[in-house]
PDB file as gemmi writes it, atoms N, CA and C in Angstrom:
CRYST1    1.000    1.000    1.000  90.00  90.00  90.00 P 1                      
ATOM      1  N   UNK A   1     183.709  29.971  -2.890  1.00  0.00           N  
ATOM      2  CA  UNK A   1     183.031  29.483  -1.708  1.00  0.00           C  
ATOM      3  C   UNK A   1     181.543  29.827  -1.805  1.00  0.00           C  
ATOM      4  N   UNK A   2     180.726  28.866  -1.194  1.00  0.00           N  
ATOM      5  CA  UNK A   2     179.488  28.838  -1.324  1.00  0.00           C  
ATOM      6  C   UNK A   2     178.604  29.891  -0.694  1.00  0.00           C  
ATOM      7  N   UNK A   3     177.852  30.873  -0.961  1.00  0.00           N  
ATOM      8  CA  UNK A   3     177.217  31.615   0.431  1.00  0.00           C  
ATOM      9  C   UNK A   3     176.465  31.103   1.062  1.00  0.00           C  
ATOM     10  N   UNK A   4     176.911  31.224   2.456  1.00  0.00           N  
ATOM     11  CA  UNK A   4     175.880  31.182   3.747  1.00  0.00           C  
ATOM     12  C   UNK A   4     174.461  31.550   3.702  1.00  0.00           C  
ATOM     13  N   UNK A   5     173.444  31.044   3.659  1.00  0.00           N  
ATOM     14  CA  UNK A   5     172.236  31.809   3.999  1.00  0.00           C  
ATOM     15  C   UNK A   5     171.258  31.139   5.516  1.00  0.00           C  
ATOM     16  N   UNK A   6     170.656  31.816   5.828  1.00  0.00           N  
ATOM     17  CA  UNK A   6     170.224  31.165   7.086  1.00  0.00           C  
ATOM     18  C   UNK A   6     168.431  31.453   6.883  1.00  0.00           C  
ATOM     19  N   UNK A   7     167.843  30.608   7.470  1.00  0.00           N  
ATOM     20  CA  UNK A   7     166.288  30.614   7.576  1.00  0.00           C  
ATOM     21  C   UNK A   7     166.245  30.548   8.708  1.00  0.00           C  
ATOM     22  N   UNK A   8     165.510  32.097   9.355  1.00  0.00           N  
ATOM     23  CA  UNK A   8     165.275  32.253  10.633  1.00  0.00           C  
ATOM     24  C   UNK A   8     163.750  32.458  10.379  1.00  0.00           C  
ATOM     25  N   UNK A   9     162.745  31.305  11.435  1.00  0.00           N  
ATOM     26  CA  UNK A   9     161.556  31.478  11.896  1.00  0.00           C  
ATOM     27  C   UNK A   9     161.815  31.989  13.716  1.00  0.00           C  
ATOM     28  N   UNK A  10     161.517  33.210  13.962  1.00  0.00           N  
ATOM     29  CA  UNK A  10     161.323  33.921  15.398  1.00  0.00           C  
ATOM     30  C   UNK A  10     160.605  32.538  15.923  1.00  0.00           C  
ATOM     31  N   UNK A  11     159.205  32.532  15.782  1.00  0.00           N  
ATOM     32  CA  UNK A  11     158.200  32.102  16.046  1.00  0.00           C  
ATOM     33  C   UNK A  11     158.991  30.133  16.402  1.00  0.00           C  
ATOM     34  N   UNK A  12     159.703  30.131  16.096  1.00  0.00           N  
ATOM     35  CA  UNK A  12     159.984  28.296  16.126  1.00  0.00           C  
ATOM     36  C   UNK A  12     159.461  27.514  15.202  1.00  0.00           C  
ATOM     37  N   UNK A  13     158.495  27.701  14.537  1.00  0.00           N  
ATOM     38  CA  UNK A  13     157.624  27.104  14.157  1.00  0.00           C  
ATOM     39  C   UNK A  13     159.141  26.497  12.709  1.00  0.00           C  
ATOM     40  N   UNK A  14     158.167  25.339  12.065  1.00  0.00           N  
ATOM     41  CA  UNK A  14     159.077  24.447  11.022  1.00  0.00           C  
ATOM     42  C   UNK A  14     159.272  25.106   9.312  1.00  0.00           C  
ATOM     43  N   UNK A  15     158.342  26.539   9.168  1.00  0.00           N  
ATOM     44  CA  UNK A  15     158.351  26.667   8.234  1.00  0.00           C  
ATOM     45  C   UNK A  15     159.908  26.754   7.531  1.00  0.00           C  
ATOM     46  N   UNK A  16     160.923  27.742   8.645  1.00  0.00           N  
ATOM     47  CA  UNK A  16     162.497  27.854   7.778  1.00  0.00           C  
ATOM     48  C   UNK A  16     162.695  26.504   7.449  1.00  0.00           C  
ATOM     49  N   UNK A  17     162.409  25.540   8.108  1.00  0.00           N  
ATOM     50  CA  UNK A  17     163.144  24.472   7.931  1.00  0.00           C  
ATOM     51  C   UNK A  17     162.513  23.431   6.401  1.00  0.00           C  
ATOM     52  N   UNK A  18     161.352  23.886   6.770  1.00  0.00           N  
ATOM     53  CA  UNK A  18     160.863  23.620   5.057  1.00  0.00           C  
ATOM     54  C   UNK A  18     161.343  24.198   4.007  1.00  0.00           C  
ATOM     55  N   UNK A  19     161.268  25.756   3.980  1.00  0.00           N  
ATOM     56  CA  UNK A  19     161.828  26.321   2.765  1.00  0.00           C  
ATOM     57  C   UNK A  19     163.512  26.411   2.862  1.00  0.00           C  
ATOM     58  N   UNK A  20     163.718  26.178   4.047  1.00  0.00           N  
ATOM     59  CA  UNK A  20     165.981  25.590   3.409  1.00  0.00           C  
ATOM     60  C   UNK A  20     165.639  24.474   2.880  1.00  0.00           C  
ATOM     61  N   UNK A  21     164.789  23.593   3.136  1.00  0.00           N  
ATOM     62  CA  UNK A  21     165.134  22.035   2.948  1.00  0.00           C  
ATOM     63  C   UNK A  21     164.564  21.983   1.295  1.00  0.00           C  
ATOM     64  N   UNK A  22     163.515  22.946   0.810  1.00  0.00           N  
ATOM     65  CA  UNK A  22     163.151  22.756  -0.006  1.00  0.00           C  
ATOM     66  C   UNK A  22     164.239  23.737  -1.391  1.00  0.00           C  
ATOM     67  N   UNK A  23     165.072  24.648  -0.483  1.00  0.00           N  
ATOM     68  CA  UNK A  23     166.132  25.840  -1.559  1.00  0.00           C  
ATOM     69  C   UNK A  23     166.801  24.924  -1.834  1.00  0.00           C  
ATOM     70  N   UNK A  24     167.450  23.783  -0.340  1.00  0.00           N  
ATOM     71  CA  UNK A  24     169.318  22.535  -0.612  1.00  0.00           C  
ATOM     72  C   UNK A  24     168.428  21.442  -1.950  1.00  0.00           C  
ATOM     73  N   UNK A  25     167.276  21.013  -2.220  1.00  0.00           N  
ATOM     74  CA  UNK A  25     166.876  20.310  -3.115  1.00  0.00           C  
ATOM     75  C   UNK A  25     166.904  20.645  -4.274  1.00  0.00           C  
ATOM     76  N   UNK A  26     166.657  21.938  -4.755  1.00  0.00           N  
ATOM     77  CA  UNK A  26     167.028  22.515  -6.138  1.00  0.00           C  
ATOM     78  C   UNK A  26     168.123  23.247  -5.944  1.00  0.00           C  
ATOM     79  N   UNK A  27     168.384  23.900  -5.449  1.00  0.00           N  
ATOM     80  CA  UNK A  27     170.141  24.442  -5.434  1.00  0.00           C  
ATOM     81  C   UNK A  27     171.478  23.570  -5.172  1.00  0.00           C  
ATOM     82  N   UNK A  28     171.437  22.510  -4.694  1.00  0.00           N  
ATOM     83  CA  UNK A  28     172.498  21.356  -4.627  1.00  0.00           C  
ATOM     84  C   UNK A  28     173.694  22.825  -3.789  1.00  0.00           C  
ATOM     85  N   UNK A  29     174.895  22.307  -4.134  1.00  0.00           N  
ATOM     86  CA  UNK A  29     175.884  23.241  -3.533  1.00  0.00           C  
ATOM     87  C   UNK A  29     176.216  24.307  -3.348  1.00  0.00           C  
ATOM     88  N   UNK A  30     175.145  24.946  -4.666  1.00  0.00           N  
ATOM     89  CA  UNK A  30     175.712  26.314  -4.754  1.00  0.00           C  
ATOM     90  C   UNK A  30     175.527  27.920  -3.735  1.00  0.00           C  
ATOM     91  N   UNK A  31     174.748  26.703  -2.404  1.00  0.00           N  
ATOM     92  CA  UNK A  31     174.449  27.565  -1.349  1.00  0.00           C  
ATOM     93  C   UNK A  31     174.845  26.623   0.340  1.00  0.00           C  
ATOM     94  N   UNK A  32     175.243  27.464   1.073  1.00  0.00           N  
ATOM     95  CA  UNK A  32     175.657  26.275   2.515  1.00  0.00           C  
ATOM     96  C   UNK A  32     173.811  26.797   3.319  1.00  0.00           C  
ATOM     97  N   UNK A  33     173.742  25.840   3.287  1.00  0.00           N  
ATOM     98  CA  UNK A  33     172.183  26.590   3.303  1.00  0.00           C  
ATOM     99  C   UNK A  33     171.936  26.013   4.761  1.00  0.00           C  
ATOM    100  N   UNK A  34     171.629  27.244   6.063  1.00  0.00           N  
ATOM    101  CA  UNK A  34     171.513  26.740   7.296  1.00  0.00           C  
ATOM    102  C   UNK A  34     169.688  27.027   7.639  1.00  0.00           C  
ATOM    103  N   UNK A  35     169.472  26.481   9.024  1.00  0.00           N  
ATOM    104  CA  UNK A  35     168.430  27.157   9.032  1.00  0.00           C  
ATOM    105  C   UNK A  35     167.950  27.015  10.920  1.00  0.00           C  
ATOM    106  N   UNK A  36     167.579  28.132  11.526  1.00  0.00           N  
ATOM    107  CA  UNK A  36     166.592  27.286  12.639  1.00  0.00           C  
ATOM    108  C   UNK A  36     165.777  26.408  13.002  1.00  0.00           C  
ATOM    109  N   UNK A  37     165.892  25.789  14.605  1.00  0.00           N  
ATOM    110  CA  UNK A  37     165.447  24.687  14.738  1.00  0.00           C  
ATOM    111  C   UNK A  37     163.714  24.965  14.902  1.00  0.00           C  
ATOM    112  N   UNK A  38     162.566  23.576  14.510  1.00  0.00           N  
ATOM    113  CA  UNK A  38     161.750  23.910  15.245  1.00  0.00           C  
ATOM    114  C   UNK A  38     161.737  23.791  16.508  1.00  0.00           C  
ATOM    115  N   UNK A  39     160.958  23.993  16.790  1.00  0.00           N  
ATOM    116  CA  UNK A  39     160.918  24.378  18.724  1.00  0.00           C  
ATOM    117  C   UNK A  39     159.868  22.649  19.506  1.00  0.00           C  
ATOM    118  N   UNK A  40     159.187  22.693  18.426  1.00  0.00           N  
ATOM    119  CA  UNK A  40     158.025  21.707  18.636  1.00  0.00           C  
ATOM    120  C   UNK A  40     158.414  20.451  18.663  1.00  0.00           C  
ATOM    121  N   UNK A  41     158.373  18.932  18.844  1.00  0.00           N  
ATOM    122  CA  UNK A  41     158.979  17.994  18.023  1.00  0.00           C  
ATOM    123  C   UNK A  41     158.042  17.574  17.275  1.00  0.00           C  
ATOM    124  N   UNK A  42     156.463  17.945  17.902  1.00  0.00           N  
ATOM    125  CA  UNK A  42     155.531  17.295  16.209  1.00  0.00           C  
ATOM    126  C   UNK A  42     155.388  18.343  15.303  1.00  0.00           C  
ATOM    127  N   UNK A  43     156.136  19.482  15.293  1.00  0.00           N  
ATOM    128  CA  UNK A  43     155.962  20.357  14.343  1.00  0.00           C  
ATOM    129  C   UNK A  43     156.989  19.632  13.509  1.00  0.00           C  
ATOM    130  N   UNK A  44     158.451  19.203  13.992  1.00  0.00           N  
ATOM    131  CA  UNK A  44     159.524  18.972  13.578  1.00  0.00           C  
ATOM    132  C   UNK A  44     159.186  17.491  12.545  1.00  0.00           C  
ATOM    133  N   UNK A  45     158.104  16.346  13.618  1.00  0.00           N  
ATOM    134  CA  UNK A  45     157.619  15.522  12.676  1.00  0.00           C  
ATOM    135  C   UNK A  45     157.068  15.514  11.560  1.00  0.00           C  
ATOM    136  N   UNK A  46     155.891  16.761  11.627  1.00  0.00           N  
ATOM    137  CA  UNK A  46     155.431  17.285  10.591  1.00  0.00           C  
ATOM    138  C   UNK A  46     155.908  17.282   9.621  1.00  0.00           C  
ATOM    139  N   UNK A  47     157.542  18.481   9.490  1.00  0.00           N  
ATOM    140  CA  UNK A  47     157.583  19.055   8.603  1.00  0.00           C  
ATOM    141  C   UNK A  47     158.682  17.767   8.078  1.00  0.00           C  
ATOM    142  N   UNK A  48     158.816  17.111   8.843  1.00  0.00           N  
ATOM    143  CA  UNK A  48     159.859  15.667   7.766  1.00  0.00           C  
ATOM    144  C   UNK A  48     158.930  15.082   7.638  1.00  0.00           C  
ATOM    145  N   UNK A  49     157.483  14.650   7.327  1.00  0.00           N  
ATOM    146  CA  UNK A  49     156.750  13.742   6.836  1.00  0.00           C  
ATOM    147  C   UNK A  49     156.317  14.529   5.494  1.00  0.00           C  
ATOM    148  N   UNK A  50     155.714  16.019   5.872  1.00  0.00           N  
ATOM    149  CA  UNK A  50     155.509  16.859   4.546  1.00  0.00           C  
ATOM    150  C   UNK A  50     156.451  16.705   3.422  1.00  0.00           C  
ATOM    151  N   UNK A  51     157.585  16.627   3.932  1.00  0.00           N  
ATOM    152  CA  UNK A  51     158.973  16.880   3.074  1.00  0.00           C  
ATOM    153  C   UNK A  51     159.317  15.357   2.223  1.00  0.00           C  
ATOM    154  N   UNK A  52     158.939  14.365   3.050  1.00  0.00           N  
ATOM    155  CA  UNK A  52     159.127  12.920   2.261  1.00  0.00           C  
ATOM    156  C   UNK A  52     157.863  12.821   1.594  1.00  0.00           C  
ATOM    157  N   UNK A  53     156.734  13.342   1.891  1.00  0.00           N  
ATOM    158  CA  UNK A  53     155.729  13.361   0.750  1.00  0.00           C  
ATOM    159  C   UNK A  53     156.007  13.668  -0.573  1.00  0.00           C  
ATOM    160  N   UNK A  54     156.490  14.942  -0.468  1.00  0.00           N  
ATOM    161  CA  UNK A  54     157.262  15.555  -1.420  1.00  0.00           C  
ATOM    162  C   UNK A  54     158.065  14.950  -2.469  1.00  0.00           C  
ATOM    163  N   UNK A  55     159.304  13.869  -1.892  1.00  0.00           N  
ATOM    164  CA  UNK A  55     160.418  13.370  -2.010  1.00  0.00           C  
ATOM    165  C   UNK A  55     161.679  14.635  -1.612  1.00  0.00           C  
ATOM    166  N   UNK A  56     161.298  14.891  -0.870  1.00  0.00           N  
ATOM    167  CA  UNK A  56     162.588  16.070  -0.598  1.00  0.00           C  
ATOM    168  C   UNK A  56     163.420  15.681   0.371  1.00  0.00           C  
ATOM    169  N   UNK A  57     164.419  15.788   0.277  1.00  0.00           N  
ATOM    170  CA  UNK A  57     165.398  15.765   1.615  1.00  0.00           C  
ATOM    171  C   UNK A  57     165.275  16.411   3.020  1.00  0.00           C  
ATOM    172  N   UNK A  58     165.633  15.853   4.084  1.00  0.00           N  
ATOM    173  CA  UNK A  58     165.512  17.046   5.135  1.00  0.00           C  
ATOM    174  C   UNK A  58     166.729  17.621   5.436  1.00  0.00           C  
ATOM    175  N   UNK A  59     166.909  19.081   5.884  1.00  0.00           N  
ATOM    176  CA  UNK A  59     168.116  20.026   5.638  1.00  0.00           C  
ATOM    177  C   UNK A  59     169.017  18.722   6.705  1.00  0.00           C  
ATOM    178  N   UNK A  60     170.512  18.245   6.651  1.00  0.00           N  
ATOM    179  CA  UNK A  60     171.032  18.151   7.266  1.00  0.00           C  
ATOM    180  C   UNK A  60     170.992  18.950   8.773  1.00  0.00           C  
ATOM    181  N   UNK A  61     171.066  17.693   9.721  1.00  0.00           N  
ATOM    182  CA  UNK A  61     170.600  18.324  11.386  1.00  0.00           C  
ATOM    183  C   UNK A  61     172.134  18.701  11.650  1.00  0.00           C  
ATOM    184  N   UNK A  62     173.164  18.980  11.235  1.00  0.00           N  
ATOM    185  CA  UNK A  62     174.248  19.411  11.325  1.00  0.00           C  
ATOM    186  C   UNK A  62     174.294  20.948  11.031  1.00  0.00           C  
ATOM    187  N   UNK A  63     173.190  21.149  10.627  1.00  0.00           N  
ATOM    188  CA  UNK A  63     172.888  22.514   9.646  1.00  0.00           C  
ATOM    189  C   UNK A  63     171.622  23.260  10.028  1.00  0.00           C  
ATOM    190  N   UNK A  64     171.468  22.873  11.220  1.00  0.00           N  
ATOM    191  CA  UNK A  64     169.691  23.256  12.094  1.00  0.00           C  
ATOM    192  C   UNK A  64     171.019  24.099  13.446  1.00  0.00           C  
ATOM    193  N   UNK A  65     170.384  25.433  13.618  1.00  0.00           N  
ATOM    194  CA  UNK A  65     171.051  26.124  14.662  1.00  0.00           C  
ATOM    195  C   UNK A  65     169.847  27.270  15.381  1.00  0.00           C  
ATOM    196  N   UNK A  66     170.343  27.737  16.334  1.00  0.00           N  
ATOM    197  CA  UNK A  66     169.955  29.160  16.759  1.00  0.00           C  
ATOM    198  C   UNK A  66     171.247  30.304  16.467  1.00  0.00           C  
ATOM    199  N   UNK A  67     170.615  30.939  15.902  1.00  0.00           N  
ATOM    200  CA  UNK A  67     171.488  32.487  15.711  1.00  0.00           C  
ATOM    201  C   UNK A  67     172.683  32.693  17.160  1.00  0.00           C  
ATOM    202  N   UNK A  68     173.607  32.625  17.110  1.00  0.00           N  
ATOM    203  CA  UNK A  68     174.322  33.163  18.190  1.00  0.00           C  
ATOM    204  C   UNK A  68     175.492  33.822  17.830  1.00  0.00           C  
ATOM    205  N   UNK A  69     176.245  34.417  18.758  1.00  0.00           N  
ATOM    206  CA  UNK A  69     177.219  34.934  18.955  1.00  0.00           C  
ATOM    207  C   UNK A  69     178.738  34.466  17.962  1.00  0.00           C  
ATOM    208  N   UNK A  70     179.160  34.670  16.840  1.00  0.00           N  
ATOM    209  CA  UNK A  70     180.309  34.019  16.608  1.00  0.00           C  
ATOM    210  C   UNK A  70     179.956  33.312  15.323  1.00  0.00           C  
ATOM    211  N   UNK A  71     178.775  33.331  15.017  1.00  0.00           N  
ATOM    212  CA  UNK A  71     178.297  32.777  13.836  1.00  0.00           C  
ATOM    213  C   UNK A  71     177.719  33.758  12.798  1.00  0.00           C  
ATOM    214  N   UNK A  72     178.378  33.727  12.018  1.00  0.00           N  
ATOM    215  CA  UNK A  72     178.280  34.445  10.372  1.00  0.00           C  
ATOM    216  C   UNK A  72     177.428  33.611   9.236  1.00  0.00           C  
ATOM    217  N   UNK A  73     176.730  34.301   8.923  1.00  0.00           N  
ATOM    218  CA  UNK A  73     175.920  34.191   7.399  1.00  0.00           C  
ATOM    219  C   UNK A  73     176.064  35.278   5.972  1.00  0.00           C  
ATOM    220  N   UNK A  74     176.071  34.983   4.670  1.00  0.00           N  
ATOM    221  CA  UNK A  74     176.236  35.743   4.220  1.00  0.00           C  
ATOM    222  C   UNK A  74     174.789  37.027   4.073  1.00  0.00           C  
ATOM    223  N   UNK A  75     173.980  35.742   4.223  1.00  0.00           N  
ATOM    224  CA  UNK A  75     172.184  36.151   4.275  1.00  0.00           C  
ATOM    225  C   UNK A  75     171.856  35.789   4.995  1.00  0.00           C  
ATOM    226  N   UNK A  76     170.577  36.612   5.472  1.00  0.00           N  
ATOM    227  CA  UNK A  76     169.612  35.803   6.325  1.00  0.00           C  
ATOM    228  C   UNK A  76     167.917  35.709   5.992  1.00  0.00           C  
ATOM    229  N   UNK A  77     167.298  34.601   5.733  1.00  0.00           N  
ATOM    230  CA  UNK A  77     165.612  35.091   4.815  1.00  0.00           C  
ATOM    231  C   UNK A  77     164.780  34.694   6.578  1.00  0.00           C  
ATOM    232  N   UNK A  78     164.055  35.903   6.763  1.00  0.00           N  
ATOM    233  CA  UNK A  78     163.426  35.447   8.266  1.00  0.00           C  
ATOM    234  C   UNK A  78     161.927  35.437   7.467  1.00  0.00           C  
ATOM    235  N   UNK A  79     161.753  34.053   8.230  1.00  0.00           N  
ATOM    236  CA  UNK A  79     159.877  33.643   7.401  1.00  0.00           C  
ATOM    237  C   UNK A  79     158.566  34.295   8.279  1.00  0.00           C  
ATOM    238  N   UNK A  80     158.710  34.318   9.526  1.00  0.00           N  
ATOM    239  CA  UNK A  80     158.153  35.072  10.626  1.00  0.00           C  
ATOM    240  C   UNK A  80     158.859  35.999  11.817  1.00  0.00           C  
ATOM    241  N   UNK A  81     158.893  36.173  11.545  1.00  0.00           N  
ATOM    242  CA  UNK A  81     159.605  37.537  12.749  1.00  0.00           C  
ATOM    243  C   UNK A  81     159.010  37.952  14.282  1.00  0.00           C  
ATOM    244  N   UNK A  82     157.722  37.082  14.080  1.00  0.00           N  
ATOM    245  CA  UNK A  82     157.509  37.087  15.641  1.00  0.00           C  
ATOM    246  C   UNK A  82     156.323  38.122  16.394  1.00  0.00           C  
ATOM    247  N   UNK A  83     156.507  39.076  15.176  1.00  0.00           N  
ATOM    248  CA  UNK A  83     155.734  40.336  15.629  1.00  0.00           C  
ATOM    249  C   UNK A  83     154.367  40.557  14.954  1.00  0.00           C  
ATOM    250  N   UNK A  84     153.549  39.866  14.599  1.00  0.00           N  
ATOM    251  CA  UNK A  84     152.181  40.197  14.422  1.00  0.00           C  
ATOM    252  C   UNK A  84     151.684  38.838  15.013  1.00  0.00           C  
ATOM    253  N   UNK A  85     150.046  38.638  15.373  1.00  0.00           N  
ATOM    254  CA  UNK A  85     149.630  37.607  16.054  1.00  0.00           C  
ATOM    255  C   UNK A  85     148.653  36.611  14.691  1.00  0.00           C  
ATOM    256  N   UNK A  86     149.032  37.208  13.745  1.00  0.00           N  
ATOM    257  CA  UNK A  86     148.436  35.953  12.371  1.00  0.00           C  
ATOM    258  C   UNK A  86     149.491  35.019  11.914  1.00  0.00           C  
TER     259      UNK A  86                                                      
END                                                                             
């Protein structure tokens, strides 16, 4: 079975969702690769226009969550944490 990893940005912002979207493009299966939502929707536009620049996929929205109760990861990579103001 594949490991879980999750991309938590505190902050909302689209970066997790760039770097899962950019790990599921070179790793293919060998990870269930989740990540948080942005918070923004033109951040969210953003980061799917950046990403088709690219040619990259965007992470499956089946696979965009908030951390809660009942939900397991094997990892978790947090890109901002919320706590400094840069």
């Amino acid at each position: 079975m594949a490991s879980r990893l999750l991309f938590l940005c505190a902050r909302g912002s689209g970066c997790a969702l760039v770097a899962a979207s950019l790990l599921q493009s070179t790793a293919g299966n060998r990870f269930d690769i989740w990540s948080s939502l942005a918070h923004d929707t033109q951040e969210y536009a953003l980061v799917e226009r950046l990403l088709q620049e690219q040619d990259v996929a965007l992470l499956a929205s089946d696979h965009l969550t908030q951390p809660t109760f009942g939900l397991r990861w094997d990892d978790g990579i947090i890109l901002c944490s919320g706590l400094t103001t840069t």
